[in-house]
C-alpha positions in Angstrom: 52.4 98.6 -79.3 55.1 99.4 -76.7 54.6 102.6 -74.6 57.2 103.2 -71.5 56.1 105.3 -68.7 58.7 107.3 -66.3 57.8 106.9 -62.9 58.0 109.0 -59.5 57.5 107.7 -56.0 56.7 110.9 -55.1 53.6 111.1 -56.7 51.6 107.7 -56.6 49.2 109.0 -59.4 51.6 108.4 -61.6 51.9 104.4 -61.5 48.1 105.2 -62.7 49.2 106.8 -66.4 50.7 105.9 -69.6 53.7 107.4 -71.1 52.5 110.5 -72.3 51.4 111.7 -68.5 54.8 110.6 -66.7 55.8 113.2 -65.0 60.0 112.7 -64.0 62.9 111.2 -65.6 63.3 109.8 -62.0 62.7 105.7 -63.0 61.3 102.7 -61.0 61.2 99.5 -62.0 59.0 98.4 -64.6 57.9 95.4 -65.9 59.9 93.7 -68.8 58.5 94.5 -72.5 55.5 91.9 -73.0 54.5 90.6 -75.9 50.1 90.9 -76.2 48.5 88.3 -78.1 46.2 89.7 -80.7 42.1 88.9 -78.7 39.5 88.2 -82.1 36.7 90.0 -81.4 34.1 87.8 -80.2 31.0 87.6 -82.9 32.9 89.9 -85.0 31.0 89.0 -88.4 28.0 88.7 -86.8 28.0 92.1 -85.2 29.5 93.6 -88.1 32.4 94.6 -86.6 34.8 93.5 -89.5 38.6 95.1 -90.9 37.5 96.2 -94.2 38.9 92.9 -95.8 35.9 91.4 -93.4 38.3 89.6 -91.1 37.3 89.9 -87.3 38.4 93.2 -85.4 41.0 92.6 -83.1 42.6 94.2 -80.2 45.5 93.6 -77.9 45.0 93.4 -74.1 47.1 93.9 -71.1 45.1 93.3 -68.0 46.3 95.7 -65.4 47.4 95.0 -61.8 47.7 96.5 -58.4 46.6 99.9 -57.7 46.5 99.8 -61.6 43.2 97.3 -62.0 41.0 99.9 -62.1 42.6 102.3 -64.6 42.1 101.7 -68.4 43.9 102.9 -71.8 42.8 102.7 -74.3 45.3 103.2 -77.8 44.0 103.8 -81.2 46.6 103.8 -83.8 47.3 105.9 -86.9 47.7 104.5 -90.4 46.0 107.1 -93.1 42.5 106.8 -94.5 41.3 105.4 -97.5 38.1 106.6 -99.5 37.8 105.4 -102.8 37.6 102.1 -104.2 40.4 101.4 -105.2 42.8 103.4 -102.5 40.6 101.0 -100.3 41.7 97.9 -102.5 45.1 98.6 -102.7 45.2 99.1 -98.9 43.8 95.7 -98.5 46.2 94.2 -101.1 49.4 96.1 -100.0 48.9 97.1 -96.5 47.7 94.2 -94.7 48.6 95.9 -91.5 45.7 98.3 -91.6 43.0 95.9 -93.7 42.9 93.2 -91.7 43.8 90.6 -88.5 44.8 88.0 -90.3 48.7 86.5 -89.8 48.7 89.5 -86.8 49.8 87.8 -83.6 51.5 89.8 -81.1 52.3 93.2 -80.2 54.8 94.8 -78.0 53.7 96.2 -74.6 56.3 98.3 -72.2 55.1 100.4 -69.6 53.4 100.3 -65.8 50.3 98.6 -64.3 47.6 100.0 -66.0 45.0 97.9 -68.2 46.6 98.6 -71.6 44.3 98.2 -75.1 45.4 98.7 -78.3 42.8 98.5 -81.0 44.0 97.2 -84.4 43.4 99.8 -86.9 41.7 97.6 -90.1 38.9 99.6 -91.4 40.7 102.7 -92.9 38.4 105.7 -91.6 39.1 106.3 -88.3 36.7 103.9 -86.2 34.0 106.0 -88.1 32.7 104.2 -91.1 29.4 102.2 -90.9 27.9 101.0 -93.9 26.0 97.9 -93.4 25.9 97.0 -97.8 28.9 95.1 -98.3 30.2 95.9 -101.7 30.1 91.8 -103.4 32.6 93.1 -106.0 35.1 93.9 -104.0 33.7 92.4 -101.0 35.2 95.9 -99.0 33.5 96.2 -95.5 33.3 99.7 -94.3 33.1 98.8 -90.2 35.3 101.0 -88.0 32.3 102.4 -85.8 31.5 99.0 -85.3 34.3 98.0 -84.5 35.4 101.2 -81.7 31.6 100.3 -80.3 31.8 96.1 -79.9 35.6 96.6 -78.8 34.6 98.8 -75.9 31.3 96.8 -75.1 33.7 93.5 -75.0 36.0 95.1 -72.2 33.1 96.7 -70.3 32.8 92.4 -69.5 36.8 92.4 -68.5 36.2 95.2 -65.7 36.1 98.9 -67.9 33.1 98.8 -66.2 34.7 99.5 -63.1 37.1 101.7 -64.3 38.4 104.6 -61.9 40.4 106.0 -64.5 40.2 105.5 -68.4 41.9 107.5 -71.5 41.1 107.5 -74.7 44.2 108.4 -76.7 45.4 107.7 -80.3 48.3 109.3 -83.0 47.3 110.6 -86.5 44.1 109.0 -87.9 43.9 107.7 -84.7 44.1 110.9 -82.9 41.8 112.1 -85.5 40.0 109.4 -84.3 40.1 110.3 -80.6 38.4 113.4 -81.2 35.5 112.0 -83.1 34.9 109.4 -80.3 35.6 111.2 -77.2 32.3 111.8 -75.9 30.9 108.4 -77.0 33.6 106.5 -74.8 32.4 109.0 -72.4 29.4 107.8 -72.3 29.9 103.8 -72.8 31.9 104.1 -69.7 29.5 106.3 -67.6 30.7 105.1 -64.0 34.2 106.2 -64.3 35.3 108.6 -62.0 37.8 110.3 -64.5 37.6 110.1 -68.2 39.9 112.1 -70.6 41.4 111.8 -74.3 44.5 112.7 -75.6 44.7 113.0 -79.5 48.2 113.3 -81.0 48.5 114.9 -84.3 45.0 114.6 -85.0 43.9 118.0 -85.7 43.6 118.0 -89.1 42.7 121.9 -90.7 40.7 122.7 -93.1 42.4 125.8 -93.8 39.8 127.4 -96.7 42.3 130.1 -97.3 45.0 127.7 -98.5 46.2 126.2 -101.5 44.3 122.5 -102.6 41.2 123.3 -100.1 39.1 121.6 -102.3 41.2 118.5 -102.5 41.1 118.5 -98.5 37.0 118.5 -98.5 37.4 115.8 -101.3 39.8 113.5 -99.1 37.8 114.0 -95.9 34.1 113.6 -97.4 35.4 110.2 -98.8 36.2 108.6 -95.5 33.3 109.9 -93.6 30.7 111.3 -95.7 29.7 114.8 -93.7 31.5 117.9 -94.2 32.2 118.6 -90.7 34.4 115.5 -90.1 37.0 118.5 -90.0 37.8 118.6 -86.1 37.9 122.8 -86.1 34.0 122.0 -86.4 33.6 119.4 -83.7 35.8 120.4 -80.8 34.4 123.4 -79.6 30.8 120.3 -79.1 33.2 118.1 -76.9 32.1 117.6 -73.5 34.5 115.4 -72.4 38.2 116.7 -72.0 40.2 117.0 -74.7 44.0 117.5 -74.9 45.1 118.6 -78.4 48.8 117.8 -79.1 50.1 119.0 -82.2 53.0 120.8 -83.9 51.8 123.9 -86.5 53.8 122.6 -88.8 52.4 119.6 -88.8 54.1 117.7 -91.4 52.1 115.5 -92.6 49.8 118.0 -93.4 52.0 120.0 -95.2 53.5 117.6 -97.2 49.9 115.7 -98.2 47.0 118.1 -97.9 48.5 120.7 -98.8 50.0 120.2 -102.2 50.1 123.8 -103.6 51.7 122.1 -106.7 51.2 119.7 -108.6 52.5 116.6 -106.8 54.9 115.6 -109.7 56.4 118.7 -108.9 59.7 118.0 -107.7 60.6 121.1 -106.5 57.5 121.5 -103.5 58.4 117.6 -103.3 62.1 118.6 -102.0 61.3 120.9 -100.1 58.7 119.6 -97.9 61.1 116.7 -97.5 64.2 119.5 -96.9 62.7 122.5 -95.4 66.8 124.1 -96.1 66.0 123.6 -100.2 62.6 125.4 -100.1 62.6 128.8 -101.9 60.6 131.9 -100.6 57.2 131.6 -102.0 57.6 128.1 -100.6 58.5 128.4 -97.3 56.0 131.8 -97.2 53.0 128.7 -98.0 54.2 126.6 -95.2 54.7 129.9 -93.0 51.0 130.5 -94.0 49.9 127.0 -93.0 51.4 127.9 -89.3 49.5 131.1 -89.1 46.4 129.3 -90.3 46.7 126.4 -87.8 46.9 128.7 -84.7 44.2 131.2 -86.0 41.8 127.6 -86.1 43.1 126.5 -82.9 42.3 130.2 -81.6 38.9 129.9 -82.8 38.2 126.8 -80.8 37.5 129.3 -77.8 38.9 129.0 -74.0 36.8 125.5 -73.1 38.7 125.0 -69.1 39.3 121.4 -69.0 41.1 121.3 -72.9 44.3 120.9 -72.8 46.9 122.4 -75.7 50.9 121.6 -76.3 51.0 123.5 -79.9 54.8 123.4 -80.6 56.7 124.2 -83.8 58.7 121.0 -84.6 58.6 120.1 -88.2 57.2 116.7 -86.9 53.6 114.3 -87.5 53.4 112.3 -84.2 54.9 113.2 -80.7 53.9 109.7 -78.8 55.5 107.6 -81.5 59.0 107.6 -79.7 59.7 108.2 -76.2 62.6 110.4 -77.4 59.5 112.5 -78.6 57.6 113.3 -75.6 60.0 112.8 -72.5 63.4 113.0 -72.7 66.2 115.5 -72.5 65.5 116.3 -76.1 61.8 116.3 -76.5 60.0 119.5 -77.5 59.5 121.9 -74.6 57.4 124.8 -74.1 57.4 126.9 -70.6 59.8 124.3 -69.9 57.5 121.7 -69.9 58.1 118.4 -72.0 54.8 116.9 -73.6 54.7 114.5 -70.9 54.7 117.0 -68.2 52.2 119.3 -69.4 49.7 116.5 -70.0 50.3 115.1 -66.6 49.4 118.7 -65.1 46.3 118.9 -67.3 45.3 115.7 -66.5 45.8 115.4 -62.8 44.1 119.1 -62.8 47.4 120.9 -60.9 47.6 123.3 -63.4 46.0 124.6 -66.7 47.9 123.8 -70.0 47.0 126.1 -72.5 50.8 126.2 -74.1 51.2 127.3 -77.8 54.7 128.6 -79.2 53.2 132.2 -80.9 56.8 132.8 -81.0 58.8 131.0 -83.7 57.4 131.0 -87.3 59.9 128.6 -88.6 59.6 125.2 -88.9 62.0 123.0 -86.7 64.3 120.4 -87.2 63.7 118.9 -83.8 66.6 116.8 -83.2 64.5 114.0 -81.5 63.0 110.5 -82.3 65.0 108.4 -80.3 64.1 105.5 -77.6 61.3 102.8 -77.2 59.1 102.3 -80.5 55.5 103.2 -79.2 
């Protein structure tokens, strides 16, 4: 996974951050993209820490390097859930990617000195399932806690034990993920002097009031089995901080959980896809599901060290691109890009609380370009 950080030599801090907390468009010299050999867990199988196809977790791992050593992200990756049986099969049959480490070799690292980690994403339920049974028909492992836990416990023996610094950060399921694991990274890496997480696009709403509710609580229960798996319930319980980036017209959840048709229906299918085809009633559902996302994120309360960039981009993932969080074009509020306002929350210079009240109409945010992340 390739993140690229901007860099300032005014500010030192900043050769100690990924991407998302660069702070300038004013460039140093970075190292060259590198290419991370894929590290097998060590006794993966017999620590249970297995992809759901019960091939050895796997991570990728760029040891930091000057006044970097000591600073630690950690990346977990989105890629969906699956729940039952056979969305679980299929995603070890079709989607390799996110079943398993076998035939994975390398990925793509580009940005400063920091000790980089990205955690392969095999198990299909955000880093949360742990069910020791293994199911000898399908021979489906459900390991992802197991995995997040033996992961971390491995690097503690490459020096995350003497972390200064250390993020936990993730997009989608794994920024879903993020905020499920936040305060148990806390606490595996208790001698850090600074510990935060960053989830991106991971505050998935329950939103009771809107259509297909029901099938919401249905997808969620599947992957994690307890009905408050819905992060509106667990944030507020975080200790650790927590930055929530998201748009309110989040659109994968618009176009997947919500569903107020039937999803054969070609008409909410075109219009989620083409927000300009969408008639009244539609767009007055999506409008809804922005009214309902700020009225849950209201309700989390005023916790000091969270952190909030709540834009209205018609867009699931900001740190995907670099085009999406720092550039000329990315999505600004107060005129702050993403990666400014989670440099001031994390370096504590400000407090970033910034949520656009003020447009109730989904964007087309004209942005997506530069370095795959």
């Amino acid at each position: 996974m390739g993140i690229y950080i901007p860099t300032t030599m005014a500010d030192h801090w900043l050769k100690l951050l990924i991407c998302v907390i660069a702070l300038s468009n004013t460039k140093v010299n970075v190292r060259a993209s590198e290419m991370v050999n894929i590290t097998l867990l060590s006794n993966a199988v017999e620590k249970g820490a297995v992809c759901l196809d019960g091939s050895p977790a796997g991570y990728h791992y760029a040891k930091g390097y000057g006044d970097g050593a000591n600073s630690w992200m950690i990346y977990l990756p989105g890629g969906g859930w699956c729940g039952r049986k056979q969305s679980c099969i299929d995603r070890v049959k079709y989607s390799p990617m996110l079943s398993s480490t076998k035939n994975i070799t390398q990925e793509t690292f580009d940005f400063y000195n920091w000790n980089r980690v990205f955690i392969r994403y095999c198990d299909g339920s955000s880093f949360m399932g742990d069910v020791k049974k293994v199911d000898p028909e399908t021979n489906l492992h459900k390991r992802g806690s197991r995995i997040f836990t033996a992961v971390i416990d491995e690097l503690l023996s490459k020096g995350l034990k003497n972390a200064k610094n250390a993020m936990l950060t993730g997009n989608s399921a794994g920024g879903l993920a993020t905020i499920l694991n936040c305060d148990r990274f806390r606490a595996l890496v208790p001698n850090a002097n600074t510990v935060k997480c960053v989830s991106d696009s991971g505050f998935f709403i329950h939103a009771k009031n809107l259509p297909n509710a029901a099938g919401r609580e249905r997808t969620f229960a599947r992957v994690v089995h307890f009905h408050c798996f819905f992060p509106e319930n667990l944030v507020a319980d975080i200790k650790t901080p927590l930055f929530l980036l998201n748009s309110d017209f989040d659109k994968f959840q618009i176009q997947v959980n919500l569903k107020p048709h039937p999803v054969d229906n070609p008409g909410w299918v075109n219009c989620t896809r083409n927000i300009t085809t969408c008639t009244p009633p539609q767009l007055q559902i999506i409008k809804d599901f922005r009214n309902t996302f700020l009225e849950t994120v209201k309700g989390l309360g005023n916790n000091p060290s969270r952190g909030l960039f709540i834009n209205s981009c018609y867009i699931h993932d900001f740190l995907y691109l670099m085009g999406r969080y720092n550039s000329q074009d990315s999505p600004k509020l107060h005129n702050k890009t993403i990666a400014q306002a989670i440099g001031d929350w994390y370096f504590n210079r400000s407090s970033v609380r910034l949520i656009d009240t003020k447009i109730d109409y989904p964007l087309d945010c004209k942005i997506g370009s530069g370095n795959f992340v």
